[in-house]
TORKOL-4160 file (C-alpha; in steps of 0.2 Angstrom, whole numbers, padded with zeros to 4 digits, m for minus):
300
<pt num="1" X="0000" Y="0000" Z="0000"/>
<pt num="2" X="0014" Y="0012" Z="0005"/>
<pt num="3" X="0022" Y="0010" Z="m0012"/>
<pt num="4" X="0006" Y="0012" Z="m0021"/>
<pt num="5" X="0005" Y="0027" Z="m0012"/>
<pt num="6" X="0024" Y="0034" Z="m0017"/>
<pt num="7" X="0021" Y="0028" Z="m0033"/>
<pt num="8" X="0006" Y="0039" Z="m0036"/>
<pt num="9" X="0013" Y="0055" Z="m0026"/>
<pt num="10" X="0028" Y="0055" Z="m0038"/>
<pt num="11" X="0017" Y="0054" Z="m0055"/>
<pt num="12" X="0009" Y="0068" Z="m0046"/>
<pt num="13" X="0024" Y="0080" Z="m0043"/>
<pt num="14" X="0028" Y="0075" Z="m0062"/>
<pt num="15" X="0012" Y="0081" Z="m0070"/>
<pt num="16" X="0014" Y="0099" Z="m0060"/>
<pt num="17" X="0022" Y="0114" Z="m0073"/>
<pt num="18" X="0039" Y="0122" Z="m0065"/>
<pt num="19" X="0037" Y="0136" Z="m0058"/>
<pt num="20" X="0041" Y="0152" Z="m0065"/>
<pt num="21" X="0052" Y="0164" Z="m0059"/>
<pt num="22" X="0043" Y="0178" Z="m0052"/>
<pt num="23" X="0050" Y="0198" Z="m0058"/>
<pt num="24" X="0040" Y="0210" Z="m0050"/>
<pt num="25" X="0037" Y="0227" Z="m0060"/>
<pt num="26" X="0034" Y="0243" Z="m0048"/>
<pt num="27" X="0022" Y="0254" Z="m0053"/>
<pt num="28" X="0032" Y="0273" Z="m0060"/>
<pt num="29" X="0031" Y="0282" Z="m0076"/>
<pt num="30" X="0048" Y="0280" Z="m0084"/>
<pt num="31" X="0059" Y="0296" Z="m0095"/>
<pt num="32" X="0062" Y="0284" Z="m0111"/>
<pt num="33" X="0080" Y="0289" Z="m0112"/>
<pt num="34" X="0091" Y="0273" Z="m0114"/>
<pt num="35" X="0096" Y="0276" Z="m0099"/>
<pt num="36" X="0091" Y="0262" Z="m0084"/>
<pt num="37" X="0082" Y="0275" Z="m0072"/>
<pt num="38" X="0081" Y="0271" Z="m0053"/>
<pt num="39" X="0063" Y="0268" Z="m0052"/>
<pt num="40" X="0066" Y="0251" Z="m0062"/>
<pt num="41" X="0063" Y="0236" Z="m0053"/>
<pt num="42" X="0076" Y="0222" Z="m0046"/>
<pt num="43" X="0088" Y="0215" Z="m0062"/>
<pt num="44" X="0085" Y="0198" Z="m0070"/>
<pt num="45" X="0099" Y="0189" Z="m0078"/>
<pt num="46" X="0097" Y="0181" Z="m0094"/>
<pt num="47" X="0110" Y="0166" Z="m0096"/>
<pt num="48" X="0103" Y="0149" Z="m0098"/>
<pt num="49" X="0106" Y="0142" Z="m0115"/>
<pt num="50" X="0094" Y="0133" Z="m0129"/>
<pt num="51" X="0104" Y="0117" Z="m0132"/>
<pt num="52" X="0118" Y="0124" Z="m0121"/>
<pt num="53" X="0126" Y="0135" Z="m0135"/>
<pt num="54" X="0134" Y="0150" Z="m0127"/>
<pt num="55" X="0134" Y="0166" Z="m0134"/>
<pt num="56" X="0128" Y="0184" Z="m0128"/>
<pt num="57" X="0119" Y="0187" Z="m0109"/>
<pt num="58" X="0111" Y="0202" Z="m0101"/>
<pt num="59" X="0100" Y="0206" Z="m0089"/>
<pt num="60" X="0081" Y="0214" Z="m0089"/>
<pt num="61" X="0074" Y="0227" Z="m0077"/>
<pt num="62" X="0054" Y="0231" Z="m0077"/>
<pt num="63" X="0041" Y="0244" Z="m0072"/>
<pt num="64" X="0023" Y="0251" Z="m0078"/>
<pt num="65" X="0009" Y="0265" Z="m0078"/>
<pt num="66" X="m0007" Y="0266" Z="m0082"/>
<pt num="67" X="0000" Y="0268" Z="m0101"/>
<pt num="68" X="0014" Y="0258" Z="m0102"/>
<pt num="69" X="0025" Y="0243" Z="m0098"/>
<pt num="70" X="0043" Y="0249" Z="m0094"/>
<pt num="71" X="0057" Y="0235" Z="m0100"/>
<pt num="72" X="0076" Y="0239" Z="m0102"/>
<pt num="73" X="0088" Y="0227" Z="m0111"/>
<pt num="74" X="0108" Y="0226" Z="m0106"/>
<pt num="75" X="0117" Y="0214" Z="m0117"/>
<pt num="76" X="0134" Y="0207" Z="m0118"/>
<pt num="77" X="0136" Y="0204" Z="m0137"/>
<pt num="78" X="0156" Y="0204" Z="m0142"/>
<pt num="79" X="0151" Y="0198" Z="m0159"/>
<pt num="80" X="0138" Y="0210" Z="m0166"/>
<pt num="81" X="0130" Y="0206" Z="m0182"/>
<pt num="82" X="0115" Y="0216" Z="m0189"/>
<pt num="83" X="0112" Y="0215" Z="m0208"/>
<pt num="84" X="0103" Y="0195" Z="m0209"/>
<pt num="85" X="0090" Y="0197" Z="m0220"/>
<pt num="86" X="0080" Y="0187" Z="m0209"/>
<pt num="87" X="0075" Y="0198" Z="m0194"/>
<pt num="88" X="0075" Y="0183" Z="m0179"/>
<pt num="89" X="0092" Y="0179" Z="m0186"/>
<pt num="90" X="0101" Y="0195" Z="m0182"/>
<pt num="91" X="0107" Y="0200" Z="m0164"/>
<pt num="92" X="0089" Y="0204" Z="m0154"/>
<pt num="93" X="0080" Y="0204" Z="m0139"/>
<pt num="94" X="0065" Y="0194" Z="m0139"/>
<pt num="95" X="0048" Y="0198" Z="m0128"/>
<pt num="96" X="0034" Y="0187" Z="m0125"/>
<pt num="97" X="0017" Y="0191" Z="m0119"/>
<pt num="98" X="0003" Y="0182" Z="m0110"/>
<pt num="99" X="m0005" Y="0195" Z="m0106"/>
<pt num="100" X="m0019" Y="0186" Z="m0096"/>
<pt num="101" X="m0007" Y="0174" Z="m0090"/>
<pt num="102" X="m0019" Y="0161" Z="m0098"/>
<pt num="103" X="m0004" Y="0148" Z="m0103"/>
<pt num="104" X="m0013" Y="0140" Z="m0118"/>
<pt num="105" X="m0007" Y="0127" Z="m0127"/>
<pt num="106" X="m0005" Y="0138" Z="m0143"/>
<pt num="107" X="m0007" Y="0155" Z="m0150"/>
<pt num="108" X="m0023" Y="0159" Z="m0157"/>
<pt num="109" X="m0035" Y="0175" Z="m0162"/>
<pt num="110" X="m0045" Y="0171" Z="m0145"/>
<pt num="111" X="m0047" Y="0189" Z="m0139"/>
<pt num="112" X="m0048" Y="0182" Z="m0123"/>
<pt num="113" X="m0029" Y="0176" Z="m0121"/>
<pt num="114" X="m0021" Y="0191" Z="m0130"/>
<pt num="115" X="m0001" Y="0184" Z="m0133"/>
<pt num="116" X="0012" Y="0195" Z="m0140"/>
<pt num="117" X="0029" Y="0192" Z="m0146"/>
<pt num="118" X="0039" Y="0208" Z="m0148"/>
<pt num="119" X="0059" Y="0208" Z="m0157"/>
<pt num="120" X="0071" Y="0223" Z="m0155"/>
<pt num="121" X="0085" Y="0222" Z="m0165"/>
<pt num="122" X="0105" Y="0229" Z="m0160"/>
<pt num="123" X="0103" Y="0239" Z="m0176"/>
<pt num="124" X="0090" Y="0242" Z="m0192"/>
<pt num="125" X="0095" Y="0232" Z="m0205"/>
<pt num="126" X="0102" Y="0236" Z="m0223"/>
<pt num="127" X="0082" Y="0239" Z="m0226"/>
<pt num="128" X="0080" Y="0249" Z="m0209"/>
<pt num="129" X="0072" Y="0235" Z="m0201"/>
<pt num="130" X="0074" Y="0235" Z="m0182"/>
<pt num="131" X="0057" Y="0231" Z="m0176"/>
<pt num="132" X="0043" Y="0220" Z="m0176"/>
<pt num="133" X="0028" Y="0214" Z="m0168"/>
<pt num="134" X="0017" Y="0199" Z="m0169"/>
<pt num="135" X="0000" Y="0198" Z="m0160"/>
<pt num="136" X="m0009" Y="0179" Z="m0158"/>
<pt num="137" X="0002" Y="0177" Z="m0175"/>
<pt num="138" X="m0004" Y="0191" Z="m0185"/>
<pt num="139" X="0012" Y="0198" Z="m0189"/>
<pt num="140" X="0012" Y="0219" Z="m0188"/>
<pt num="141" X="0028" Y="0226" Z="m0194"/>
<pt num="142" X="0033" Y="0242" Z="m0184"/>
<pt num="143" X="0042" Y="0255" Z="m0192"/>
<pt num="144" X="0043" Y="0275" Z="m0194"/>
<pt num="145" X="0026" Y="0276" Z="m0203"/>
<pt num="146" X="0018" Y="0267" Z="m0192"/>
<pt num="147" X="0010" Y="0282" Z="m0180"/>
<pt num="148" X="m0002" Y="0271" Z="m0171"/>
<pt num="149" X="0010" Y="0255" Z="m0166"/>
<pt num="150" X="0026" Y="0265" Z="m0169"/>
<pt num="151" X="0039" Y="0256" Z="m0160"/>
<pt num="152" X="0052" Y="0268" Z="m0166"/>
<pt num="153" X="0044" Y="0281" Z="m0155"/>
<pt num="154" X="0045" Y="0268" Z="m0139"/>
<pt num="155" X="0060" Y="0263" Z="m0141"/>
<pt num="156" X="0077" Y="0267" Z="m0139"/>
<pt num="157" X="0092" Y="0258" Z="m0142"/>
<pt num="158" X="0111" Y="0261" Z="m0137"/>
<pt num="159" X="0126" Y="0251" Z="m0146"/>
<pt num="160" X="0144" Y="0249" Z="m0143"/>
<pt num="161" X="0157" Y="0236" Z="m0150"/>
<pt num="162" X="0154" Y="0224" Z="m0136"/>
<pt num="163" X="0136" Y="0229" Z="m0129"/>
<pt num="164" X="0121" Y="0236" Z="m0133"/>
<pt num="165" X="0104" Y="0242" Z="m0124"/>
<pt num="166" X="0088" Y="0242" Z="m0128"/>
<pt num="167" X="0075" Y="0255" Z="m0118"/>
<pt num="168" X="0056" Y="0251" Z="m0123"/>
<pt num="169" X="0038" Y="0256" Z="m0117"/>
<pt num="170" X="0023" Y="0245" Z="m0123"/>
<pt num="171" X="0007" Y="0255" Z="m0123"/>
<pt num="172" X="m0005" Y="0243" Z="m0117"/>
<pt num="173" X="m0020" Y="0254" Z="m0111"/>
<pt num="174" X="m0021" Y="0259" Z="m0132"/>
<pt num="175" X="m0025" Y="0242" Z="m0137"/>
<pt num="176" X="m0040" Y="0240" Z="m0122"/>
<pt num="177" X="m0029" Y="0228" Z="m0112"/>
<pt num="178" X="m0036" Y="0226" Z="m0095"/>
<pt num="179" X="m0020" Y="0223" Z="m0084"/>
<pt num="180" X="m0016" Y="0232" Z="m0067"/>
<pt num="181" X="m0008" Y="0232" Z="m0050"/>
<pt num="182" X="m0008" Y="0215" Z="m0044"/>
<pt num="183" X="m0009" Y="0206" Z="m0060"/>
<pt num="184" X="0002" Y="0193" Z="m0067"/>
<pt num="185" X="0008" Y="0194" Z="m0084"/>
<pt num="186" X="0016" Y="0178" Z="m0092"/>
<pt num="187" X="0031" Y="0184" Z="m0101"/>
<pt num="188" X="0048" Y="0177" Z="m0105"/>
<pt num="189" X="0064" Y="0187" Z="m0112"/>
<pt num="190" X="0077" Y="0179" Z="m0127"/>
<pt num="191" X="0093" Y="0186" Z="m0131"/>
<pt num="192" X="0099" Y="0180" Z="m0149"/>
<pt num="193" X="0115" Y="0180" Z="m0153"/>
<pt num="194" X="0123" Y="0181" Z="m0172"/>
<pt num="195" X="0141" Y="0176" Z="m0169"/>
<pt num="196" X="0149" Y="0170" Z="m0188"/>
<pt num="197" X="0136" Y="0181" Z="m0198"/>
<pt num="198" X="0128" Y="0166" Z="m0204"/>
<pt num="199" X="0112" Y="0164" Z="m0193"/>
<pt num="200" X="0108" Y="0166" Z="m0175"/>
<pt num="201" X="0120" Y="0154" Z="m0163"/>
<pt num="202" X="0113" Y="0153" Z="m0146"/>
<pt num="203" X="0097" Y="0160" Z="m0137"/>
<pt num="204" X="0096" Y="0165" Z="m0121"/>
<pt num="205" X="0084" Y="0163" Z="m0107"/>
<pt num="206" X="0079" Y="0169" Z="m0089"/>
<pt num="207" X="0075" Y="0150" Z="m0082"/>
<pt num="208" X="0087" Y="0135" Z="m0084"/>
<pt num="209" X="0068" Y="0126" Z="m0085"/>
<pt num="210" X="0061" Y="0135" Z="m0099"/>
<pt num="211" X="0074" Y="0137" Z="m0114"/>
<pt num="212" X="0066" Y="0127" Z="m0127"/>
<pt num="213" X="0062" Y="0141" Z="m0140"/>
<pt num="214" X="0044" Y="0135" Z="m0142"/>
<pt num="215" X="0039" Y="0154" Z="m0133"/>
<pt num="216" X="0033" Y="0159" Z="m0146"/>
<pt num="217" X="0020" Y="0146" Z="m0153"/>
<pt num="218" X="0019" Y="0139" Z="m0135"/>
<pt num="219" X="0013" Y="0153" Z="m0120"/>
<pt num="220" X="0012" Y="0137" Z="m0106"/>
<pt num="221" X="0033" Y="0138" Z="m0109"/>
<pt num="222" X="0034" Y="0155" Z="m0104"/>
<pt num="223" X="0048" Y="0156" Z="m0090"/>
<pt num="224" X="0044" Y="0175" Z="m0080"/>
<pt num="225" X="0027" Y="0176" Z="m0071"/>
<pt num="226" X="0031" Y="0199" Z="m0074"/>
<pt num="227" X="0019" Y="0206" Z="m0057"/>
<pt num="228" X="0012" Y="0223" Z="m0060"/>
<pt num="229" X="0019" Y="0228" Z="m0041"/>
<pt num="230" X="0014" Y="0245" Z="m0031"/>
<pt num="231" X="0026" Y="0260" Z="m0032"/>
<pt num="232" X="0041" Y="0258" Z="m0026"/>
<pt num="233" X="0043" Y="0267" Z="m0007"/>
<pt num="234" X="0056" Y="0281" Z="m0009"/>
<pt num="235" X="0072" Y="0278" Z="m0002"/>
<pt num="236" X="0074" Y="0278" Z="0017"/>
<pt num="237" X="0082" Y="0296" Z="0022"/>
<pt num="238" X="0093" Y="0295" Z="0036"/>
<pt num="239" X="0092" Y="0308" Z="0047"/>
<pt num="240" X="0106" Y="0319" Z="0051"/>
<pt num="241" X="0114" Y="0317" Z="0069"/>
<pt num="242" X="0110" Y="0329" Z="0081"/>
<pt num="243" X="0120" Y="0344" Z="0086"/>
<pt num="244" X="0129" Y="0344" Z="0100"/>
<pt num="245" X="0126" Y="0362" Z="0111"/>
<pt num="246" X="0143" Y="0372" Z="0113"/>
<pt num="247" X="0151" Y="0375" Z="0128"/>
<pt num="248" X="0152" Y="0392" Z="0132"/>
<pt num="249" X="0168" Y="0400" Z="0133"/>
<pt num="250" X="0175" Y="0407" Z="0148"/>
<pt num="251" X="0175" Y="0425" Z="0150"/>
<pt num="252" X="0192" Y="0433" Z="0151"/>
<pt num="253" X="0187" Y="0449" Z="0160"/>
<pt num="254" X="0180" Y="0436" Z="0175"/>
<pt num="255" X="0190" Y="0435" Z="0190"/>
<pt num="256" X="0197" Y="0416" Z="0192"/>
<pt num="257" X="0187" Y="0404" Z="0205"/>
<pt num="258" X="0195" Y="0405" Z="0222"/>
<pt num="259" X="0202" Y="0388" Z="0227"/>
<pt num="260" X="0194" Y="0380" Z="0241"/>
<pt num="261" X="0202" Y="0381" Z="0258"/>
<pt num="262" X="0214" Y="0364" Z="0263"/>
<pt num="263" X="0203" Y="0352" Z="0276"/>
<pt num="264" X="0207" Y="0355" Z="0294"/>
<pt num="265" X="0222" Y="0348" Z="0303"/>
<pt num="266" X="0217" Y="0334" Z="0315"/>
<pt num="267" X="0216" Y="0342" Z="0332"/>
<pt num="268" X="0230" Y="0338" Z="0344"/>
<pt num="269" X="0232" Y="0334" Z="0361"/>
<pt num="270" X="0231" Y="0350" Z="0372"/>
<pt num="271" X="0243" Y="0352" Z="0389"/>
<pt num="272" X="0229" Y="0352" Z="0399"/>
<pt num="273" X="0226" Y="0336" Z="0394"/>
<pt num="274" X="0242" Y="0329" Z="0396"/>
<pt num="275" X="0243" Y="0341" Z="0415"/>
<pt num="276" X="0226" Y="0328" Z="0419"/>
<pt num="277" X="0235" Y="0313" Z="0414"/>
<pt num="278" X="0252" Y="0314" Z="0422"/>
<pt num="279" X="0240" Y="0318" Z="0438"/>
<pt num="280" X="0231" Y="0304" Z="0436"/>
<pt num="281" X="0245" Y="0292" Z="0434"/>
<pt num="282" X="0254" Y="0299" Z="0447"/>
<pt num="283" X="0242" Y="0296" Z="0461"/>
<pt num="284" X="0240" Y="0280" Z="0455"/>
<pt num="285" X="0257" Y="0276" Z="0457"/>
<pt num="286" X="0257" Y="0283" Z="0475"/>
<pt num="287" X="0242" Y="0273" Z="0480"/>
<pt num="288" X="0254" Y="0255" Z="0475"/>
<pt num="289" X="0265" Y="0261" Z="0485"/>
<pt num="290" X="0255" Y="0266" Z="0501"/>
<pt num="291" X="0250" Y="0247" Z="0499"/>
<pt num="292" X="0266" Y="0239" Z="0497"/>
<pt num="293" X="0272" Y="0250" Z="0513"/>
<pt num="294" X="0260" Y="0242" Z="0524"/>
<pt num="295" X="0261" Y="0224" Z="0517"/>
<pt num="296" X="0282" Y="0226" Z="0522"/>
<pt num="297" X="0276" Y="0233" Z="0541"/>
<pt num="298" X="0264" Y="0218" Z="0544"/>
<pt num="299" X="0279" Y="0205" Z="0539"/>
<pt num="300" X="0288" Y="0212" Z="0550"/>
């Protein structure tokens, strides 16, 4: 019976899902600057490989509005490569999207599990191609004429020989997507890595658990449950130690405090004293002999 039992809780614990890593996003309005801004959530680190190839890593921060959700991109790339014709291909960050958090098998146009996948490349392309969009696969190219999903205008990306950043608001609240604080957003983040110039090498990922890169067919493989926090509370201001009062200095035209006077000798003997004492032992010296004079006249 007891193995029955063990053999039953094990096929139990193998039929629950892992457990996503949790990123918590407080709630601030973020200057879209490319530059990571304070009010950012905690850093997640992206550097569990697809296959175990290894190539570029980085890290995500998070934050939202009631307009937008906040993600900055740092990636470690030492092998930049931007002109592949296809756009997956090139060096780019990947975003997925549940926005529900519904985990469906697949992507579909049910309007009730919106999913989106979102891709920000390192560069534009040789066709100015930097960004793109896909919503329940409906793919929607963004680029400058866009002016209603213009990710060139949320967007802001930084590039150096060995790194590159990607700053980027999603405007949610446009599109009628009821999200808030308190709510849990499936999501998952892919960093893709062109290393030879020929394709994409490595990918990426948040969780060791979840680098299969089915994301984006797949939103039950999604790796970050993304929580639409409270605001941040402002940093703890240490208050300044008190002062201490200053002693007064002493006036020169004031006359110095007069010394206090030595204790008293100890009192000595007076002569009248010793005057009663020699007395005293005088007469008893005379009384001893008065005594002995009469014992010496009665042995005789």
């Amino acid at each position: 019976m007891k193995k029955l039992l063990a053999l039953a809780l094990c096929m139990a614990l193998l039929t629950i899902p892992a457990l996503a890593i949790e990123m918590t996003a407080p709630k601030a309005t973020i200057t879209l600057d490319g530059v990571l801004d304070d009010a950012y959530g905690e850093p997640l680190e992206i550097k569990y490989f697809n296959e175990g190839n290894p190539g570029a890593t980085g890290k995500a921060w998070a934050a939202w509005d009631d307009d937008y959700i906040y993600l900055y991109f740092e990636v470690d790339d030492k092998t930049p490569f931007h002109e592949h014709a296809n756009h997956y291909e090139r060096d780019s960050v990947e975003v997925f999207l549940d926005w529900y958090n519904k985990k469906d098998d697949d992507t579909s146009d049910d309007e009730g599990a919106p999913f989106w996948q979102y891709r920000f490349s390192s560069a534009p392309n040789e066709s100015g191609q930097q960004f793109s969009l896909n919503i329940n696969w409906a793919s929607l190219g963004w680029d400058d004429s866009s002016e209603e999903k213009n990710a060139a205008g949320n967007t802001v990306v930084t590039l150096t020989p060995t790194k590159y950043t990607v700053e980027t608001r999603i405007p949610y609240k446009q599109f009628g997507l009821k999200v808030g604080e308190g709510s849990i957003i499936g999501a998952d983040f892919m960093i893709g890595d062109n290393q030879e110039g020929d394709s994409r090498n490595s990918m990426a990922f948040p969780d060791p658990d979840f680098t299969s890169n089915n994301q984006y067919q797949h939103p039950f493989e999604l790796g970050v449950a993304l929580k639409l926090g409270p605001p941040a509370p402002p940093p703890a201001v240490e208050a300044p130690p008190a002062a201490e009062e200053p002693v007064p200095a002493p006036d020169a035209g004031a006359a110095a405090p007069a010394e206090p006077p030595p204790p008293p000798p100890a009192a000595a003997p007076t002569t009248g004293d010793f005057g009663v004492l020699a007395f005293a032992l005088a007469m008893a010296m005379a009384a001893g002999a008065f005594v002995l004079g009469k014992k010496a006249i009665k042995q005789r």
